[in-house]
N, C-alpha and C positions, 0 to 999 in steps of 0.2 A: 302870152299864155303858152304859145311853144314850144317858147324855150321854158320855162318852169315844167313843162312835163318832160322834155329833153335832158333837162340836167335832174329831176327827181329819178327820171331812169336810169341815169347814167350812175346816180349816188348808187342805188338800190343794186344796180348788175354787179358794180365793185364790191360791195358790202359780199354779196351772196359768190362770188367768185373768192372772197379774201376768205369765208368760212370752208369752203370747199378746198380751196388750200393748204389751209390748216387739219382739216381732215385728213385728206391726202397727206401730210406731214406725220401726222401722229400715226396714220397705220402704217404707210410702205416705206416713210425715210426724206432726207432731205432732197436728193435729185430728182428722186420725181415730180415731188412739191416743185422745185425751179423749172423745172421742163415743162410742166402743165401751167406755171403760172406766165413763164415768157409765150408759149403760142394762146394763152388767154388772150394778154394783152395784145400780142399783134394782130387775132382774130378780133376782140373788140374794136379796138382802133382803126381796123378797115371796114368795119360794121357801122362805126362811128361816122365817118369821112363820109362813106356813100350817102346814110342819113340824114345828112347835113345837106348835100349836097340835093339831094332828095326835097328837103323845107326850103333853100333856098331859090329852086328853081320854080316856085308859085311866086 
């Protein structure tokens, strides 16, 4: 049960970070789009990891 709400979140944050992207793209241009999207991903991905580590430690 967990991990189905770990990975449904994980779909739903990507989904809503990939529109806000795309936002970001269509008003201000493509670099900022890639510079919001790379410290997304590295802020998720350490969001991720701790999380993780968070459910495995029960």
């Amino acid at each position: 049960m967990r991990n189905l709400v770990l990975y449904t979140g994980m779909v739903l944050l990507l989904l809503i970070m990939c529109y806000i992207t795309f936002t970001i793209y269509t008003y201000l241009g493509l670099w900022y789009a890639i510079f919001f999207s790379l410290f997304e991903v590295a802020k998720t991905s350490f969001a991720c990891i701790l999380y993780i580590r968070l459910i495995s430690r029960d």
